[in-house]
C-alpha positions in Angstrom: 72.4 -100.2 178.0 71.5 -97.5 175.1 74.6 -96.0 173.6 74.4 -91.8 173.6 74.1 -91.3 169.7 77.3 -88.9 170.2 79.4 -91.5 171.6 80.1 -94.3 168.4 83.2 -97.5 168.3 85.4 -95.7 170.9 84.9 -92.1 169.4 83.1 -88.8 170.2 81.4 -86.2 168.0 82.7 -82.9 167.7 79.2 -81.6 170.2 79.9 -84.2 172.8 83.6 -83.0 172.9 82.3 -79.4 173.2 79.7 -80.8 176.2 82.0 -82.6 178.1 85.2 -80.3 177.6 83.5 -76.7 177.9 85.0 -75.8 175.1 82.8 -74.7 171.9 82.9 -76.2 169.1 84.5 -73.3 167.0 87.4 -73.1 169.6 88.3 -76.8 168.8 88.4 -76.4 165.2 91.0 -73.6 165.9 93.1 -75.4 167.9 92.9 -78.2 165.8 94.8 -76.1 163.8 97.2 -74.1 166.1 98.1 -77.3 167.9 97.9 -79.8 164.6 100.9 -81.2 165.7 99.2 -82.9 168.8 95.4 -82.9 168.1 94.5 -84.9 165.1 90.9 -86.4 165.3 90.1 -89.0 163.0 87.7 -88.1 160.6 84.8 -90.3 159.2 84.1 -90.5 155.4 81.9 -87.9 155.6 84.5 -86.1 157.1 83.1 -85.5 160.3 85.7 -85.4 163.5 85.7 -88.5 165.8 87.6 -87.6 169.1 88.9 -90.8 171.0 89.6 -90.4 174.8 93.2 -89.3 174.1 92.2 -86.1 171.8 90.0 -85.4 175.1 92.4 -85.2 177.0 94.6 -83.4 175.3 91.8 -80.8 174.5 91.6 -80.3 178.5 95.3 -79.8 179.1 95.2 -77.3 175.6 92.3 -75.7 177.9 94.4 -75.8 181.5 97.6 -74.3 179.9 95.4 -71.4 177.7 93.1 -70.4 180.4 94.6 -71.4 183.6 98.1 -71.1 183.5 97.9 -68.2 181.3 100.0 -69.7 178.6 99.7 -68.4 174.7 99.2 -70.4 172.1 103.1 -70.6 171.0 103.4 -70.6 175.0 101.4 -73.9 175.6 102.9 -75.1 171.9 106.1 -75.3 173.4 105.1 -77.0 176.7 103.6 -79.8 174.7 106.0 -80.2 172.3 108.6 -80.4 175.8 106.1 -82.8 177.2 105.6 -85.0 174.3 109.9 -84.9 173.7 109.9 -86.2 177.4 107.6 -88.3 177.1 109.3 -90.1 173.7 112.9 -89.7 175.7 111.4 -92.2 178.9 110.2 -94.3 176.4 113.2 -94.7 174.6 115.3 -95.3 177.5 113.7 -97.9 178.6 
């Protein structure tokens, strides 16, 4: 089986995250900033961005929050940083 040239060791280019997600490109540079606290891709020594299954989803739940639930930025800041606290809290107690 021929591996997509996009897809490399696990990771996604920045144009195959865009395909899959519906998001353009320049839109996940910006929330790469506005939500740096959550979405860090690794980047390559050419310092290209390499997505790995968890930055996609992340990307989609940025994208459900934004432009289905309506939330803002801070808004759907807030609800990760909640869900990620939650998330840390479970693991903790168990």
């Amino acid at each position: 089986m021929r591996r997509s040239p996009l897809y490399n060791g696990g990771s996604m280019s920045i144009g195959a995250v865009s395909a899959l997600t519906g998001v353009e490109v320049h839109t996940l540079r910006y929330w790469e900033k506005e939500f740096s606290e959550f979405l860090k891709p690794r980047r390559t020594g050419g310092k290209q961005r390499r997505y790995s299954a968890d930055d996609v989803t992340l990307i989609l739940e940025i994208k459900r929050l934004l432009k289905q639930e309506m939330y803002s930025i801070a808004g759907a800041r807030r609800v990760l940083a909640q869900s990620y606290r939650d998330s840390t809290s479970a693991r903790t107690a168990a």
